[in-house]
C-alpha positions as CSV (number, residue, x, y, z in Angstrom):
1,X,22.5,11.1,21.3
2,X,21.3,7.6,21.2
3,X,18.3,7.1,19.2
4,X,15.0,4.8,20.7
5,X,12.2,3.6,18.8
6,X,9.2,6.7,19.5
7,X,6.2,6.0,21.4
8,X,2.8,7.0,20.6
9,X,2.9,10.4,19.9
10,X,6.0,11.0,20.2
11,X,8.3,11.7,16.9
12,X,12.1,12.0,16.7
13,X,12.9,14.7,15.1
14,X,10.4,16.7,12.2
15,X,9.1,14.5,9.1
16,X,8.0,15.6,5.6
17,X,7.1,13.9,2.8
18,X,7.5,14.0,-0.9
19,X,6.4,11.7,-3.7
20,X,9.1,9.0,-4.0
21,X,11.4,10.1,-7.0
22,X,10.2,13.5,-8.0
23,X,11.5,16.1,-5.4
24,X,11.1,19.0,-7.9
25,X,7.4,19.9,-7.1
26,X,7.4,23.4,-7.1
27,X,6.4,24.2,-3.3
28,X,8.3,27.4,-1.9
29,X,9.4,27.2,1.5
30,X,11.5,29.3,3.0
31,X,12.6,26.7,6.0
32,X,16.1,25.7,5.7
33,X,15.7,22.2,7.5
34,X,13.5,21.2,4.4
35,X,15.4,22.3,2.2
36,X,18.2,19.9,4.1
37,X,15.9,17.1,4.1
38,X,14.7,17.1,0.0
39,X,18.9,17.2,-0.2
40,X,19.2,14.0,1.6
41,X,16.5,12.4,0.2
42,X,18.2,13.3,-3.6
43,X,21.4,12.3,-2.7
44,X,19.9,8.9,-1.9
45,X,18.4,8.5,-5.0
46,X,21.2,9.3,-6.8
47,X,23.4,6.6,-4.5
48,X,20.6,4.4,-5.5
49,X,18.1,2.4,-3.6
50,X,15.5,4.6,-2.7
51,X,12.4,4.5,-5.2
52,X,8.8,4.0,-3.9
53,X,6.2,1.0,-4.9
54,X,2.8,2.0,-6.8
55,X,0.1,0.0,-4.7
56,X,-1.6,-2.7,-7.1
57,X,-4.4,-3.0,-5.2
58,X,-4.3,-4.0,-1.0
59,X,-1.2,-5.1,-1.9
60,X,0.5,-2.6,0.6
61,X,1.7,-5.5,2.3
62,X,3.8,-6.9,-0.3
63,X,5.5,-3.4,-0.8
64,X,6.8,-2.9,2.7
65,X,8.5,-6.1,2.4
66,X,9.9,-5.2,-1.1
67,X,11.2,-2.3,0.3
68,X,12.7,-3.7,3.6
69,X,14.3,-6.8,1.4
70,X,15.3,-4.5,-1.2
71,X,17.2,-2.3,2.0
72,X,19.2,-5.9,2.9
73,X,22.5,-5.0,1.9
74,X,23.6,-9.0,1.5
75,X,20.7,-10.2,0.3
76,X,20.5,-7.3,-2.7
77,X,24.2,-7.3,-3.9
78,X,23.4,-11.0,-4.1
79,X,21.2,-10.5,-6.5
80,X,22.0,-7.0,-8.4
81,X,24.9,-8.2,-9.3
82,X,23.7,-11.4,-11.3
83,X,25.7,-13.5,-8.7
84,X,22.6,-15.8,-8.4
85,X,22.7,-16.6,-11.7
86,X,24.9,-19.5,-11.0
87,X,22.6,-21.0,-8.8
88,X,19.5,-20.9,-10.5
89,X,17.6,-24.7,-9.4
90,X,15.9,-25.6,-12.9
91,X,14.1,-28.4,-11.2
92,X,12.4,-26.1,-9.1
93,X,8.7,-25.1,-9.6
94,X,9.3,-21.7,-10.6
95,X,12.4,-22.6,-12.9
96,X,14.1,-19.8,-12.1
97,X,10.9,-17.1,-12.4
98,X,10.7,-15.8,-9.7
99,X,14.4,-15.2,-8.9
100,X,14.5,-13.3,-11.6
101,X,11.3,-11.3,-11.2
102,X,12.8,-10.2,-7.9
103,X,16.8,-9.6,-9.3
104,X,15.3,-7.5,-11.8
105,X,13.0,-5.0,-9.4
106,X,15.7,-4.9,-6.9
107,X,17.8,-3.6,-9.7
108,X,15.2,-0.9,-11.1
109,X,14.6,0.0,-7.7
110,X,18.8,0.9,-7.1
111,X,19.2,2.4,-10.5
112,X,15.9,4.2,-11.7
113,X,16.2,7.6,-11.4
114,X,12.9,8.9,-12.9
115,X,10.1,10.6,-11.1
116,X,7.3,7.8,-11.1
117,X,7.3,5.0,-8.6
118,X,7.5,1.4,-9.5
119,X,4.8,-0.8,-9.8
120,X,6.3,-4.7,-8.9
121,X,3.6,-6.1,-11.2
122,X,6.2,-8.8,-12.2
123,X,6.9,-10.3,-8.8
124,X,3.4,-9.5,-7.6
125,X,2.4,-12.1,-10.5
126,X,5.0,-14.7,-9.9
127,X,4.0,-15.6,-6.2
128,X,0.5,-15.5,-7.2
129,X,1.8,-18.2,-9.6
130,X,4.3,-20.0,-7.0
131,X,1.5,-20.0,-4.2
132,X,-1.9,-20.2,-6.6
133,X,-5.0,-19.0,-4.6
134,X,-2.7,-17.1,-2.6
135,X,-5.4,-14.4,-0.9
136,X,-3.3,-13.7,2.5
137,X,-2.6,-9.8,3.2
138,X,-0.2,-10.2,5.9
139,X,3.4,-8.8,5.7
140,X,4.7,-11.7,7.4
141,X,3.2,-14.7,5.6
142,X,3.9,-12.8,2.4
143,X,7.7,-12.7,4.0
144,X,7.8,-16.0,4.6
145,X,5.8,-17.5,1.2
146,X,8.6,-14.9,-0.5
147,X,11.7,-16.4,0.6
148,X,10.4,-19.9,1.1
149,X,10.2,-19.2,-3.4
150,X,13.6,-17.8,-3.4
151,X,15.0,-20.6,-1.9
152,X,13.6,-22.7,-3.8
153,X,14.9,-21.4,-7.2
154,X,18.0,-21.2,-5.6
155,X,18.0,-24.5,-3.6
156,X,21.3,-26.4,-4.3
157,X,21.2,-30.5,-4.3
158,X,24.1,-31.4,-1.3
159,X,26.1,-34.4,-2.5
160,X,26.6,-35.2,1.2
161,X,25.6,-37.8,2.7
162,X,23.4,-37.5,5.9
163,X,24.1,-41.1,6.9
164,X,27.8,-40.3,7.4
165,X,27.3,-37.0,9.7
166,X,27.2,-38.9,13.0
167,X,31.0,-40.0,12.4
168,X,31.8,-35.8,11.2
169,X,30.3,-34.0,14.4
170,X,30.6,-34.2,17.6
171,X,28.1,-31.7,18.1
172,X,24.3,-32.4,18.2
173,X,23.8,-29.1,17.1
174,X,26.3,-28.7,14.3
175,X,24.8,-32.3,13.0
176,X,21.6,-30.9,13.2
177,X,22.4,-28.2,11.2
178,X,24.4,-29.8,8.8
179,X,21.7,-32.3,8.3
180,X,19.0,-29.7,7.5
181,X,21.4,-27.9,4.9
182,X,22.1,-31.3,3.2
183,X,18.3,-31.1,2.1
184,X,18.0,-27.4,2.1
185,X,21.2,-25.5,1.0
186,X,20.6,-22.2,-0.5
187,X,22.3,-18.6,-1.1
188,X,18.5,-17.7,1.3
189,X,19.2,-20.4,3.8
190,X,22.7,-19.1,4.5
191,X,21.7,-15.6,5.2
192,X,18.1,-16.4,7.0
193,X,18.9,-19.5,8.9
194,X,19.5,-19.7,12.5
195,X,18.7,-23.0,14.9
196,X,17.2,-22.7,18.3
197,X,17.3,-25.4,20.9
198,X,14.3,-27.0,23.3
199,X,15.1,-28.1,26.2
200,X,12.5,-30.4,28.2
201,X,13.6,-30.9,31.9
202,X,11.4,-33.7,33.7
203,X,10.4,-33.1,37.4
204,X,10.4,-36.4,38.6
205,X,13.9,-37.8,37.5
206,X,15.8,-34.0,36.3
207,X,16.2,-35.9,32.9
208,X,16.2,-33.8,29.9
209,X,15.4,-34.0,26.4
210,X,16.8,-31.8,23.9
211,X,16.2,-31.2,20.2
212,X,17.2,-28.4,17.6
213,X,15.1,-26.9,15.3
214,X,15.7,-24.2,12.0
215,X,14.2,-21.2,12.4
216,X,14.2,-18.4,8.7
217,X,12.7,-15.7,11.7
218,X,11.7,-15.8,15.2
219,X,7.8,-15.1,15.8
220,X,8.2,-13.5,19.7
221,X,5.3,-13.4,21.7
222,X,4.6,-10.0,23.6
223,X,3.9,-10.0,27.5
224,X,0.7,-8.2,28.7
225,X,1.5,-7.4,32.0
226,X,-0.5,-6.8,34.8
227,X,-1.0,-3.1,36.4
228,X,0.3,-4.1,39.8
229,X,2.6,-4.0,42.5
230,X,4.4,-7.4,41.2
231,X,5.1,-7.0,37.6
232,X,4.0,-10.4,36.2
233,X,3.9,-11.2,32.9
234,X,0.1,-12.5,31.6
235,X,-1.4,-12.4,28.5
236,X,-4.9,-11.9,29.7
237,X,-4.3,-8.9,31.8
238,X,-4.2,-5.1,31.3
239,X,-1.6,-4.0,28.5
240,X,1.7,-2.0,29.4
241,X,4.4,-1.1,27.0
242,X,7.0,-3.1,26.6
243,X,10.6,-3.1,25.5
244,X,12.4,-5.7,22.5
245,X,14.1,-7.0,25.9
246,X,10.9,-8.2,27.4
247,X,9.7,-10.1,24.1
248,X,13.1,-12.2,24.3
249,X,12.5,-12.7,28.0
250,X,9.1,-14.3,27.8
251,X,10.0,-15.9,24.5
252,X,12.5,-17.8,26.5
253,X,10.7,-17.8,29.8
254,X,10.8,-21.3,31.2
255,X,7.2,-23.0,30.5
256,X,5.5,-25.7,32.2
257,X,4.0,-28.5,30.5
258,X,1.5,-30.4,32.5
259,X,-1.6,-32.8,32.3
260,X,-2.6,-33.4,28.8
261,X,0.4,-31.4,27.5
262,X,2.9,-33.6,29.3
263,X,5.2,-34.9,27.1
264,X,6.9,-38.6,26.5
265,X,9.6,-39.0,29.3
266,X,12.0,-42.0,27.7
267,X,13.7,-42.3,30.6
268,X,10.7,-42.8,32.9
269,X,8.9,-44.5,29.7
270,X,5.7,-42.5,30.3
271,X,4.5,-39.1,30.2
272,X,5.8,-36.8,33.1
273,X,5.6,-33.2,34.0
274,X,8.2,-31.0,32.6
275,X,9.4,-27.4,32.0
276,X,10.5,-26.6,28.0
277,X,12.8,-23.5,27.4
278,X,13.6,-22.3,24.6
279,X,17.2,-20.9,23.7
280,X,18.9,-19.3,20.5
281,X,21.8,-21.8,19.4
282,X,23.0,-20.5,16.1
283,X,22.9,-16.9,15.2
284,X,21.9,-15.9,11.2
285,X,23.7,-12.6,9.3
286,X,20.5,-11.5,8.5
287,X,18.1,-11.7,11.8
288,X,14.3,-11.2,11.3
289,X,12.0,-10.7,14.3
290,X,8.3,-10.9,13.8
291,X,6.1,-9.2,16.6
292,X,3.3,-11.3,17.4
293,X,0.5,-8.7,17.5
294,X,-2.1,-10.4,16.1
295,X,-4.7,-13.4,17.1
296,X,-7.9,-14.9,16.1
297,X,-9.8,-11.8,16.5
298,X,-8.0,-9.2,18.0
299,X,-4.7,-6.6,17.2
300,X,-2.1,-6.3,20.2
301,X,-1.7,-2.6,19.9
302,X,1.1,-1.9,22.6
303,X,3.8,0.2,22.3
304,X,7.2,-2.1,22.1
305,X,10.3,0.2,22.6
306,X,13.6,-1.2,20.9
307,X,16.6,0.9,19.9
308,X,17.2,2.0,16.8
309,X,21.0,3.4,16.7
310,X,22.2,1.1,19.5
311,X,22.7,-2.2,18.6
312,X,21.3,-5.2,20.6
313,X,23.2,-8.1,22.1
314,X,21.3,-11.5,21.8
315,X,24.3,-13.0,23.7
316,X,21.5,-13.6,27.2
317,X,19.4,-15.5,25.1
318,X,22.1,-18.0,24.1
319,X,22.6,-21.7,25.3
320,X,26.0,-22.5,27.2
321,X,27.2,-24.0,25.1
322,X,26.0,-22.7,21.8
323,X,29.3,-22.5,19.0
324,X,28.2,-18.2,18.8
325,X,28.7,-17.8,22.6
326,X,31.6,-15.5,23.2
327,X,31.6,-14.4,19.4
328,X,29.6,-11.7,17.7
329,X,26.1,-11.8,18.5
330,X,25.7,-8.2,18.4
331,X,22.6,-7.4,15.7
332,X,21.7,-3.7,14.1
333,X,18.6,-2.9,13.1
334,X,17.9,-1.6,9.4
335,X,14.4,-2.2,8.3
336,X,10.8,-2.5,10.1
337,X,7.9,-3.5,8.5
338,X,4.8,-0.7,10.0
339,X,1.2,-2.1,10.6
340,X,-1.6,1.2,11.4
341,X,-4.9,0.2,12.4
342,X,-7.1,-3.1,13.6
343,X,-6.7,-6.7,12.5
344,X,-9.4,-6.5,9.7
345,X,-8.1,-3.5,8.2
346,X,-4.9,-1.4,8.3
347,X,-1.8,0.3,6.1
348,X,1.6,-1.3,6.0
349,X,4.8,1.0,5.8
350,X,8.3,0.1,5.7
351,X,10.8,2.2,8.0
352,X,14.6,2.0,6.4
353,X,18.3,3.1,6.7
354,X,19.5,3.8,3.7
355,X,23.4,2.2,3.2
356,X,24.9,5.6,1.6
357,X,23.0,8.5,3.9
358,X,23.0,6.6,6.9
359,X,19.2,8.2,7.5
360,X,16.3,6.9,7.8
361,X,13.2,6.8,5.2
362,X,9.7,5.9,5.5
363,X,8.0,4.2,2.2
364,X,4.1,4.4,2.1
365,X,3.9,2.8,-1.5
366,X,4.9,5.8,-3.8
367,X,5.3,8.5,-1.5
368,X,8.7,8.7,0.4
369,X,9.2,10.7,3.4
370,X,12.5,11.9,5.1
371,X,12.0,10.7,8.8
372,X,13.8,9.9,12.0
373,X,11.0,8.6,13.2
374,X,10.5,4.7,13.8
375,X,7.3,4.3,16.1
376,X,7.6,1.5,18.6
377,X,3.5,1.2,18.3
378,X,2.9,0.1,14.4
379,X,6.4,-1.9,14.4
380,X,5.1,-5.3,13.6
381,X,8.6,-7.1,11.4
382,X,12.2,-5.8,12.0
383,X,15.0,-6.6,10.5
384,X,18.5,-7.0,11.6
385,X,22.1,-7.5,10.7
386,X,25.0,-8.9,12.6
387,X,27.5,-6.8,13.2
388,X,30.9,-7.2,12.0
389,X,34.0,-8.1,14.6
């Protein structure tokens, strides 16, 4: 039976929690179902990769990322098994620090097999020294600050030359690519990476302008549709729960751009109403989606429904003529990143499927719990990764 992401107040399946590592704690039960479930959980720990974080202090945050990284099969053999050793940048800011920092808890966290939970005190202290003054507690920008560091330390100098790419492609967006990967090339980039393409279509003459940009994860927006006959998407209006689908729909809705948001038309050589779409050109392995739920002031709080056994097909979201189109664009999730509560305050948790089990695991810091569970209301970060052909 196919499994969907549970809306409020609605689990799949029972949940219990244990402190993450120590499953020995004495408790009698006499339900056989538990007694299952501490077996799963132990047979994951012995298979490695499942140990829980010790908070450090509103650093919650930081630990659901830890744990949905550490749960990225590519990224973690890349660095348990001293692989990126070989492409340590010494030029970099770090030198090399905080690569290693992280190697080294992704490694503890496979192969400790002790009862108390991990503190990341290491990492924790190198991006505090890579991003100085660093005070932000969100998951994302934590995310983003992490792996921009990565990269870096990793970051390879290309000996190519971007002058000669317009003679090597005859595609815009294979020399745009190329050309960002001659300045950034990196173990991170090649797992994280994926280019989208704008497309500007002028009213008055049906010229259009396109450009490609990178993008390390997609930041959808989510449609607040209005409670009536004609389901309209508007951001303003009354909320209704949405699906993964609908994000990716409005996130490549055509736009209008108009009055002082007109852009530069070069074939009319003035500004000119247009429409801008956006479009996916070039598809990553590892495919990170971050849910827009939060603004100046305010939380978005609705319920966004996405599958969690049944893999989802980006191929609709493609442009024509993209090189993935009619390949594998099929993505499986493995990892979401769980916000609770309002925009000033609130608990992160990270939702994961372990790679040996095959079950899911909730990490709340130190305590672990044996779930099948993955609530469609606190998901705020998910991770995916393309399937194989």
């Amino acid at each position: 039976m196919e499994k969907t992401a549970a809306v409020e107040g609605g689990n799949v399946g029972e949940t219990e929690s244990f402190p993450a590592g120590n499953f020995d704690s004495g408790r009698e039960c006499g339900f056989s179902s538990l007694t299952r479930r501490k077996s799963r959980i132990e047979t994951a720990v012995a298979s490695n990769g499942l140990m829980g974080l010790g908070n450090l202090g509103n650093m919650g945050f930081m630990n659901s990322m830890l744990q949905c990284l550490s749960s990225t099969r590519l990224l973690a053999d890349f660095f348990v098994s001293d692989e990126y050793e070989t492409n340590l940048n010494r030029k970099s800011h770090m030198k090399g620090r905080l690569v290693r920092a992280f190697a080294d808890l992704l490694k503890r966290m496979r192969n400790k097999k002790e009862s108390s939970p991990l503190l990341p005190t290491e990492v924790g202290g190198q991006i505090r020294g890579f991003l100085p003054g660093y005070s932000k507690q969100d998951a994302h920008e934590f995310l983003r600050f992490l792996l921009d560091g990565l990269h870096e330390d990793l970051r390879i100098d290309s000996p190519k030359s971007a002058s000669n790419f317009a003679t090597r492609f005859t595609s815009e967006s294979d020399l745009a690519s190329e050309k960002y990967r001659a300045c950034e090339n990196s173990k991170i980039a090649d797992l994280f990476v994926g280019q989208l393409m704008s497309t500007l279509t002028f009213e008055s003459c049906s010229h259009q302008s396109i450009t490609y940009d990178t993008f390390w994860d997609l930041s959808l927006p989510i449609p607040r549709r209005k409670q009536s006959f004609f389901s309209s998407y508007d951001r303003l209006s009354t909320s209704v729960d949405s699906t993964l689908t609908d994000c990716f729909d409005f996130f490549t809705e055509p736009e209008t751009m108009d009055g002082d948001n007109s852009p530069f038309c070069s074939k009319c050589n003035r500004k000119r109403r247009c429409t801008k779409r956006l479009t996916l050109s070039k598809l990553p392995p590892i495919l990170v989606i971050h849910l827009k739920r939060f603004g100046v002031s305010t939380k978005i709080s609705d319920v966004i429904k996405f599958p969690v056994e049944r893999n989802v097909n980006l191929e609709p979201y493609l442009d024509s003529n993209s090189p993935s189109k009619g390949g594998q664009c099929l993505y499986k999730l493995y990892a979401v990143s769980n916000h609770m509560e309002s925009t000033f305050s609130g608990h992160y948790t990270a939702s994961c499927k372990h790679s040996v089990t095959d079950e899911w695991y909730l990490f709340d810091d130190s305590r672990l719990v044996d779930s099948s569970s993955v609530r469609g209301l606190q998901c705020y970060v998910l991770f995916y990764e393309k399937c194989k052909s």
